[in-house]
C-alpha positions as CSV (number, residue, x, y, z in Angstrom):
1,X,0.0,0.0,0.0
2,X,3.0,2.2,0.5
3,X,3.8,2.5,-3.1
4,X,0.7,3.6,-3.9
5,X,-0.5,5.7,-1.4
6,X,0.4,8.8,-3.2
7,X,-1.6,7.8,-5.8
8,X,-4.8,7.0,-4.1
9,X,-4.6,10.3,-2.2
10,X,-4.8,11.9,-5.2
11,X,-7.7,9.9,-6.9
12,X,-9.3,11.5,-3.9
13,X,-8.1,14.7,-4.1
14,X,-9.0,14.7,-8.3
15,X,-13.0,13.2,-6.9
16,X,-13.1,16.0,-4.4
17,X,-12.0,18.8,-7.0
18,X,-14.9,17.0,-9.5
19,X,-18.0,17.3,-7.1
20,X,-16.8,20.7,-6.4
21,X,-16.8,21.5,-10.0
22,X,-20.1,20.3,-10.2
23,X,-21.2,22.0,-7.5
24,X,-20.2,25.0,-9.2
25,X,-21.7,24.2,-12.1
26,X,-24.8,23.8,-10.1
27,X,-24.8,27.3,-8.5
28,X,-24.2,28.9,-11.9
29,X,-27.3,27.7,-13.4
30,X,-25.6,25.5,-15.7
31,X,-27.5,22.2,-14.6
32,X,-30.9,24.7,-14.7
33,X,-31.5,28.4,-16.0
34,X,-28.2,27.9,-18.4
35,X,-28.4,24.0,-19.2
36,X,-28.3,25.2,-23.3
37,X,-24.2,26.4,-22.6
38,X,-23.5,23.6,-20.4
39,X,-22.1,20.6,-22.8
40,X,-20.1,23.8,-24.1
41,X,-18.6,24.7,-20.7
42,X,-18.5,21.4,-18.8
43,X,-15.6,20.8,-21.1
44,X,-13.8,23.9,-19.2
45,X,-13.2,20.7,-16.5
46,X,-10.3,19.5,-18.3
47,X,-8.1,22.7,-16.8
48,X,-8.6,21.7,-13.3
49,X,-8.3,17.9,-14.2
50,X,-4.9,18.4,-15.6
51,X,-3.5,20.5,-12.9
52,X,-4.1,17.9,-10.5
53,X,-2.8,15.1,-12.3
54,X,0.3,17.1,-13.1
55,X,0.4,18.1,-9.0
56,X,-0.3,14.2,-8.2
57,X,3.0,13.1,-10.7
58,X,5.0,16.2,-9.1
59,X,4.5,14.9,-5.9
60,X,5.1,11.1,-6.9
61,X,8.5,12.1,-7.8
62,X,9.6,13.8,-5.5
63,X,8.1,12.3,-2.5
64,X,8.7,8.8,-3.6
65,X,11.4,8.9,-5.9
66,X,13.5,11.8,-4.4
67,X,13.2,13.8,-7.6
68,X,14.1,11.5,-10.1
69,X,11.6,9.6,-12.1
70,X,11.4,8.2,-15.3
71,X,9.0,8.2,-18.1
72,X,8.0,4.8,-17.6
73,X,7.5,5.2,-13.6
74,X,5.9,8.2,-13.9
75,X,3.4,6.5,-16.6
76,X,3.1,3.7,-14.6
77,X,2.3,6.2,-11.7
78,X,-0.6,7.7,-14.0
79,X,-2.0,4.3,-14.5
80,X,-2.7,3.5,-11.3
81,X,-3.9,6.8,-10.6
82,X,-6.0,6.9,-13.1
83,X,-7.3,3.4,-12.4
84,X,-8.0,4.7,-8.7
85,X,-10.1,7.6,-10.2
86,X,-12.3,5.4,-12.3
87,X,-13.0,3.1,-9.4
88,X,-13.9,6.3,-7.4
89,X,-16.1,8.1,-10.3
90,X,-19.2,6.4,-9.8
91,X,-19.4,7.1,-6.3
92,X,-18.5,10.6,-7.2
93,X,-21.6,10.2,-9.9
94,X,-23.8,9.4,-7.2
95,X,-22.9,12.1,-5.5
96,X,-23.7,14.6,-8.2
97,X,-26.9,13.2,-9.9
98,X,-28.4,12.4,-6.0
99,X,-26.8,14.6,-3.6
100,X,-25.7,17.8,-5.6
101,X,-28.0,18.3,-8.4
102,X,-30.9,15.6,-8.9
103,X,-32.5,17.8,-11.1
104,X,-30.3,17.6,-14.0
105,X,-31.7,14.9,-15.5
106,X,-34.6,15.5,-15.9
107,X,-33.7,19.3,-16.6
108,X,-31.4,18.0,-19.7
109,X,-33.7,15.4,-20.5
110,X,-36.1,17.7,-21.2
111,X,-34.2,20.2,-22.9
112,X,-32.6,17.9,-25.4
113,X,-35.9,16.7,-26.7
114,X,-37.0,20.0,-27.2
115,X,-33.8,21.0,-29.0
116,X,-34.5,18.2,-31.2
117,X,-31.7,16.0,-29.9
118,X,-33.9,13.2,-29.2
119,X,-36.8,12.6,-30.4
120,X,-38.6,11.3,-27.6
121,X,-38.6,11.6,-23.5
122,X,-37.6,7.7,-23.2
123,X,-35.1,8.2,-25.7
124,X,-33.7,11.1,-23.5
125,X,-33.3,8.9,-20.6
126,X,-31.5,5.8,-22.1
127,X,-29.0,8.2,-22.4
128,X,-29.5,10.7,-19.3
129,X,-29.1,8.8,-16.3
130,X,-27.0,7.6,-13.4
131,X,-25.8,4.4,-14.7
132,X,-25.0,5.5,-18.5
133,X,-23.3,8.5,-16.7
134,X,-21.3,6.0,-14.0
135,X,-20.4,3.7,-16.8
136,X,-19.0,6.6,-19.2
137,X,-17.3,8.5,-16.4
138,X,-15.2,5.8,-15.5
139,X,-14.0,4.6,-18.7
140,X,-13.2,8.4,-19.7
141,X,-11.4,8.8,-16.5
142,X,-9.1,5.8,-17.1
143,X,-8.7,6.9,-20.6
144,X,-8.4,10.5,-20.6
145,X,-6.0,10.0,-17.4
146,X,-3.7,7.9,-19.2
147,X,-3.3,10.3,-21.8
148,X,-2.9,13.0,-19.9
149,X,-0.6,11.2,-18.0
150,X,1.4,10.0,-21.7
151,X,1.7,13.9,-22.5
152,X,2.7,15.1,-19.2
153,X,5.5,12.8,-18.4
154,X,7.3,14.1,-21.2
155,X,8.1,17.2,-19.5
156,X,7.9,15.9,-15.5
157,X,10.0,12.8,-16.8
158,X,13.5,13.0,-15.3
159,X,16.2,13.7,-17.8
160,X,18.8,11.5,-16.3
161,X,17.0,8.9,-14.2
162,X,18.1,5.8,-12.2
163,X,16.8,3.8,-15.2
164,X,19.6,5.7,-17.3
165,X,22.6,5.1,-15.2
């Protein structure tokens, strides 16, 4: 558990940071009054996201490497991490759609079928709803981690690390 401590804390740092955001999408009328700019701005997300996965690899190598870490330990890092904040996103989904803001669905839900996105109510909410949400929130956490992750240990990488020597 020692060797990936850092990583978990940050999966829970990264779900905190997430319900916050939504929270804040909440209170600016984006899940309501504003729910035409939201699949526009939710995307804004990503900012936030990648400052704390860069933070989470920062502090991987220096707590636990002592400042030297490789590409491939850092990805490997990124994985777990990632994997950590897929296995937490559906808890964090739960959170949102029945804590934070249970009347997005059936604000977007209705919305989208008068925008002409679906073409029926029903249709709406196959796609609406906790599970799809829980299901899709995951697998774009473990992917979209990973990636950033890819990207961003090219510059956190170590130049000369013990791997080199």
């Amino acid at each position: 558990m020692k060797k990936i401590r850092i990583e978990f804390k940050w999966a829970v740092i990264f779900t905190l940071v997430a319900l916050l955001w939504m929270l804040l999408e909440k209170l600016s009328g984006l899940h309501g009054k504003y729910i035409d700019y939201h699949m526009y701005l939710t995307n804004l997300f990503a900012i936030p996201a990648i400052i704390v996965m860069v933070m989470a690899l920062r502090d991987k190598k220096n707590t636990y490497y002592g400042g030297v870490m490789s590409y491939t330990q850092g990805l490997i890092s990124g994985i777990i991490l990632s994997a950590f904040i897929a296995l937490l996103s559906p808890l964090a989904q739960w959170i949102t759609t029945y804590v934070i803001t249970p009347e997005y669905f059936p604000n977007v839900i209705k919305r989208s079928v008068e925008l002409g996105f679906y073409k029926s109510i029903e249709e709406a909410q196959a796609y609406f709803n906790y599970k799809n949400y829980a299901i899709q929130g995951a697998i774009w956490s473990l992917i979209m981690g990973i990636v950033t992750t890819a990207i961003a240990m090219i510059f956190i990488r170590s130049k000369k690390s013990a791997e080199d020597k």
